[in-house]
C-alpha positions in Angstrom: -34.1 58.4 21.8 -31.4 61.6 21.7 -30.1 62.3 24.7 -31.9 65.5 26.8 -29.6 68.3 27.7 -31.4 69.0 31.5 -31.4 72.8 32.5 -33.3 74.4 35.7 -36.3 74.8 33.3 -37.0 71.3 31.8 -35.8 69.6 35.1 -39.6 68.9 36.1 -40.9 67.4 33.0 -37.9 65.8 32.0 -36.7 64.0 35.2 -39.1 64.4 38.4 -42.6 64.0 35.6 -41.1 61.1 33.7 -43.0 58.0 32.3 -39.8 56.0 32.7 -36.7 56.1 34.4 -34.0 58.8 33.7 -30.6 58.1 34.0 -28.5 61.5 34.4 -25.2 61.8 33.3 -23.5 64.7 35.2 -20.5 65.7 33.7 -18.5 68.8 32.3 -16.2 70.2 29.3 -12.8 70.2 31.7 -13.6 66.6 33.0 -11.5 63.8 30.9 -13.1 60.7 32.1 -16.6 62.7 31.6 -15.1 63.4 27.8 -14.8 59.5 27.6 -18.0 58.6 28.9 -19.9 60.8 26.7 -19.6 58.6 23.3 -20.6 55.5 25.5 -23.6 57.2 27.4 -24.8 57.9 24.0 -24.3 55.3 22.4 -26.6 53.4 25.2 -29.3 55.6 25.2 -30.2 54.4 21.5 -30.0 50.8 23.0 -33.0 51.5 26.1 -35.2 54.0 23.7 -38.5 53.3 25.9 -36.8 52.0 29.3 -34.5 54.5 30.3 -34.4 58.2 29.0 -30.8 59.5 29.1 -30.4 63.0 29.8 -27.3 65.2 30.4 -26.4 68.1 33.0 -23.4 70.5 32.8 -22.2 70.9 36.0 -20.7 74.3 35.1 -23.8 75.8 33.5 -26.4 73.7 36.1 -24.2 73.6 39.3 -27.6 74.2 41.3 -28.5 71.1 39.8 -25.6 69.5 40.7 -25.4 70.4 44.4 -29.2 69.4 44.9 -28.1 66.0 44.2 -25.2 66.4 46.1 -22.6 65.8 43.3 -18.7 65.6 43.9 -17.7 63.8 41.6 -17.5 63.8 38.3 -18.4 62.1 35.9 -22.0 61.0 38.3 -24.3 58.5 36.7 -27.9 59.4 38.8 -31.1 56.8 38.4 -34.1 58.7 39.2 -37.6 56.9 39.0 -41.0 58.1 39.8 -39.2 61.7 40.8 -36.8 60.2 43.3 -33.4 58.8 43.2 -32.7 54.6 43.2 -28.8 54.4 42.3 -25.6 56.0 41.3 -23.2 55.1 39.4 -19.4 57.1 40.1 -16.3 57.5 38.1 -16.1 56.0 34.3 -17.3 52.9 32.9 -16.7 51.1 29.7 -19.9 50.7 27.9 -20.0 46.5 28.9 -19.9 47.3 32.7 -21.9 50.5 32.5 -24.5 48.1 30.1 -24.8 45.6 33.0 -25.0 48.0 35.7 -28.0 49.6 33.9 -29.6 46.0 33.4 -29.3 45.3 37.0 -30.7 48.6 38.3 -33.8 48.3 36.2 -34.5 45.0 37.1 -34.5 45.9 40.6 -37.4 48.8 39.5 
């Protein structure tokens, strides 16, 4: 599965409608650590095609977004399942810690 870019007018089908869980990636252009996350965020999101859809909001262009889940900090990992939010995940990860951080929050779903 390709990643979903998450604007004001796909939110509600692509995160608070969803079959599965979403993991958001809340990020932006300026942010290094969010620049070094990006390759590994994708990268996953081939690996859970079916479990987890992995979508991606721009803090600069979707700050509404942002603020309505209270982000300040960037780059935000945000777990939502059946429309509501279940765990966060703060600051960068390498893709082996972010991997079993994942693993443990869908088990616990």
């Amino acid at each position: 599965m390709s990643l979903i870019h998450i604007t004001e007018k796909n939110f509600d089908k692509e995160i608070v409608h969803s079959d599965i869980p979403v993991i958001i990636d809340f990020w932006a252009e300026w942010c290094g650590p969010c620049q070094m996350m990006g390759p590994v965020f994708e990268k996953l999101s081939k690996e859970y095609t079916g479990k987890l859809k992995f979508a991606k909001v721009d803090t600069e262009s979707e700050p509404e977004i942002a603020m309505q889940f209270g982000i300040q900090g960037i780059p935000s990992l945000v777990v939502i399942h059946k429309g509501r939010e279940v765990s966060r995940i703060v600051g960068f990860a390498p893709e082996a810690v972010l991997k079993q951080k994942i693993d443990s929050i869908l088990k616990q779903i």
